[in-house]
N, C-alpha and C positions, 0 to 999 in steps of 0.2 A: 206884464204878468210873467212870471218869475215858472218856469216848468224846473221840476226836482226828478231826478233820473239815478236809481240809482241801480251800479255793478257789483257784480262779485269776480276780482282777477284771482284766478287761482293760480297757486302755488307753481310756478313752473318744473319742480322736482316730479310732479302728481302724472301718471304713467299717461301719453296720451289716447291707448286705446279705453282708458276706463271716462274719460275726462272727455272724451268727444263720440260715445258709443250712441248712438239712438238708445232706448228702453223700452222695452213691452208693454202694451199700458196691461192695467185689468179690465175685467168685461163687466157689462150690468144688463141682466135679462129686465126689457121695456118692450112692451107688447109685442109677446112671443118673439122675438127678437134677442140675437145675442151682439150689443153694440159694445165697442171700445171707451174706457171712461178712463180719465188721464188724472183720479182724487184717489192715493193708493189710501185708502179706511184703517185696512187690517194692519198695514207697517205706523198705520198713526197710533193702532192699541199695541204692537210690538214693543215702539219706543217707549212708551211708561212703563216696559217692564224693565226690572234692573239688571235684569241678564241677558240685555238686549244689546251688545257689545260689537263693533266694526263699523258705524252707521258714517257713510260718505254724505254731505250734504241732509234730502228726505230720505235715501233710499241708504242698503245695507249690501256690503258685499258678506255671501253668506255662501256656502256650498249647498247641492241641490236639495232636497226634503228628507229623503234618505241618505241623504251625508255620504253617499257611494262616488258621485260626479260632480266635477266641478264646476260652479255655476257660468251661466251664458254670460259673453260681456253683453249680452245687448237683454242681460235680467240680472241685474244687481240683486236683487233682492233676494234670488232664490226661487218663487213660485210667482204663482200670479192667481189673482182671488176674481172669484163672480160671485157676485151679487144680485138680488132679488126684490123684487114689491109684493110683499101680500099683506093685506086689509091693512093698508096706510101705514105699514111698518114698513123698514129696511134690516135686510138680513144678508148675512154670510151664509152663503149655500154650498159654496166648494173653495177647496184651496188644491192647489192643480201644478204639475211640473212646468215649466218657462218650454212654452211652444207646444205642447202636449195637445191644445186642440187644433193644430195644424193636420194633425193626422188625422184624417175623414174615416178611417177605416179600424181604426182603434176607440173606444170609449176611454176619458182619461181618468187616472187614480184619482180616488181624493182625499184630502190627506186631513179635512177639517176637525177629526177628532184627536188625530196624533197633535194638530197645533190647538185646540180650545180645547181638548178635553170635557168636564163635565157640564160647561159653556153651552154643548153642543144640544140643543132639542128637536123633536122633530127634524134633525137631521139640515140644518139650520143655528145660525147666534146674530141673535139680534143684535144692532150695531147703538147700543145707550151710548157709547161712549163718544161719540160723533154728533156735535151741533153747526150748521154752515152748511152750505152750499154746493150741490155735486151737479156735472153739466159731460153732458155729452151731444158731439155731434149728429144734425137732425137728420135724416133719410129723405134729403131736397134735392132733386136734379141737381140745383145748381151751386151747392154748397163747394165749401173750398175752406184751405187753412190760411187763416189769416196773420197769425203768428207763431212759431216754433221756436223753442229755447236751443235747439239742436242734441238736446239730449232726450228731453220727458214733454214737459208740457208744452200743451198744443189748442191753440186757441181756434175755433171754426165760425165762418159767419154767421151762419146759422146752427143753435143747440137748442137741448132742452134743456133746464135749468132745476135741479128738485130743491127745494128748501126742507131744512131737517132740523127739528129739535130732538136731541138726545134719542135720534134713531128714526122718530118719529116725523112721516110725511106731513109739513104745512101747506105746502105748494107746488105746483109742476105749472110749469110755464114755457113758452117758446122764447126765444131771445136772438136778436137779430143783433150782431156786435158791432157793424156798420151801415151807417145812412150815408149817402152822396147829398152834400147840400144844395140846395139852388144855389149858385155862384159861388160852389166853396173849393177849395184847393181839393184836386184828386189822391187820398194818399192809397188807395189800393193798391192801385202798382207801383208807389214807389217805396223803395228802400226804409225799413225803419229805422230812428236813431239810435235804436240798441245795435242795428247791421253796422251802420257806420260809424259807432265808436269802437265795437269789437273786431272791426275790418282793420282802424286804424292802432288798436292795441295789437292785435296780430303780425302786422306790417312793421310797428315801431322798432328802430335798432335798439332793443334795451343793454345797458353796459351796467358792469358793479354785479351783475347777476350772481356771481362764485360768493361776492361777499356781504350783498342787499338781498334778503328776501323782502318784493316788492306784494306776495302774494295777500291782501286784504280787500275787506267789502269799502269801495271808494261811492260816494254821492255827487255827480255832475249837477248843475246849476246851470240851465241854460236861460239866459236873459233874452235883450231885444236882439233882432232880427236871427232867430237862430243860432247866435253869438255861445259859447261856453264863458262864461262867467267865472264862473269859481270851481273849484276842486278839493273837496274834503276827505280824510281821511273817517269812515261814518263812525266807525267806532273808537275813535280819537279826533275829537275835536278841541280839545282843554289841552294846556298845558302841563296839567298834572297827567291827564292820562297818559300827553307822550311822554315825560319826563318819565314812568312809571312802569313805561310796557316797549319804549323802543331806547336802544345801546344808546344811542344820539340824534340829538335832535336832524342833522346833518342827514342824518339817513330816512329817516320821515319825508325831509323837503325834496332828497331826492327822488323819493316813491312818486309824492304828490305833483311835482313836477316834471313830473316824466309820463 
C-alpha cells in the first residue's frame, strides 16, 4: 500500500521571521467557555472579497484594524475573531485587536461592525457562508498536541468537532485523533514523516539556488518498507505543464531530484 504525502517547499527568498512565526489562532465561546479554535471562518469570507489583496498562504499580512500599527508577526492577519453558539446557529460576535484579550484588565474593542457592516445583527453575523467542520481542543486532563504545522494548525488528541451546514449546527461530537492498537506500532512519540522530511529539507546543501527557484508544492510517494518511491512535482506532472511554466526541463529535474 502506496501512503501519498504531500509538501509545500517554500520559496527560500520568503522573509524567515513571517515563514516560521507561530499565529494566534481565534477563540470560540463553548459552554461558557472561551477556547482556542485553529478554522480562521472570517478570513475564509475576507478571501471572496475582491479587495482582499496580500493573502500569504490561508492567512493575510494586513496592518492592525485601525491601520495605526503594524501587525504582530505572530497575527498575519491583522485581528483575531470569537465566535458563538446560539439556538443551533454559528455566529461572529467580535472581531478584536491580535493579543487584546491578554489583557485581564482592559475589555477589548470590537471592531465587528467597521468589518461586516450592515451584516452586523444583534450585535452578531451569522457565519451562511461556511459549510465543514470546526474542532477544537477538549478540557481533558490529559490532552496534548498531536501535530503542529509550526505555524497555524494544530491538531489535539482529544477535540470537539462541530459540523456546520452553511452556518448551521448538524453536530458536536467528541473525537479522539489517536487509538494505541493491541500489537500495533507506537507512533505517539515518535517523530512524524512530515518531521523528517522537513528536518531533512532543512539540512540538505541545496546548490543553483541564485539561479533555480526550487520553491513548489512536491507529492512524496512512499512505498514498501518506509521506502520514498517517487517524487513529484504536484502541480507539474505532464510534460506540457513543464514545458509550459518552467525555462527547462533541466531545472524541474533538478528541483525533483534534489
Amino acid at each position: 500500500m502506496k501512503k501519498i504525502l504531500t509538501i509545500i517547499l517554500l520559496s527560500f527568498s520568503v522573509s524567515n521571521s513571517f515563514a516560521s512565526s507561530p499565529q494566534v489562532p481565534d477563540y470560540i465561546i463553548y459552554n461558557n467557555d472561551t477556547i482556542p479554535t485553529y478554522n480562521l471562518l472570517v478570513e475564509q469570507y475576507l478571501q471572496t472579497r475582491k479587495d482582499d489583496n496580500g493573502r500569504l498562504f490561508d492567512l493575510s499580512f494586513r496592518s492592525s484594524i485601525d491601520n495605526q500599527l503594524g501587525t504582530s508577526f505572530n497575527c498575519w492577519r491583522g485581528y483575531q475573531a470569537i465566535y458563538k453558539i446560539e439556538n443551533d446557529s454559528l455566529f461572529v460576535s467580535a472581531i478584536i485587536d491580535c493579543h487584546s484579550l491578554e489583557n485581564k484588565n482592559q475589555t477589548p474593542i470590537n471592531y465587528i461592525k467597521k468589518l461586516f457592516g450592515d451584516k452586523v445583527l444583534n450585535d452578531k453575523v451569522f457565519i451562511n457562508w461556511y459549510s465543514g467542520n470546526i474542532s477544537f481542543p477538549s478540557k481533558t486532563k490529559d490532552n496534548r498536541i498531536l501535530r503542529w504545522n509550526g505555524v497555524f494548525e494544530k491538531v489535539f488528541l482529544y477535540e470537539i468537532v462541530i459540523k456546520i451546514d452553511s452556518g448551521k449546527i448538524i453536530e458536536i461530537s467528541a473525537q479522539q485523533n489517536y487509538i494505541d492498537l493491541k500489537n500495533g506500532i507506537d507512533r505517539l512519540e515518535k517523530d512524524s514523516i512530515s518531521n523528517i522530511i522537513f528536518d531533512s529539507i532543512k539540512n540538505y546543501k541545496w546548490t543553483k539556488l541564485k539561479k533555480i527557484d526550487c520553491g513548489e508544492k512536491y507529492t512524496v510517494v512512499i512505498g514498501k518498507n518506509v521506502k520514498i518511491s517517487d517524487v513529484l512535482m504536484t502541480d507539474y506532472q505532464t510534460d506540457e505543464l513543464i514545458e509550459e511554466y518552467w525555462d527547462t526541463k533541466r531545472q524541474y529535474n533538478h528541483c525533483v531530484k534534489s
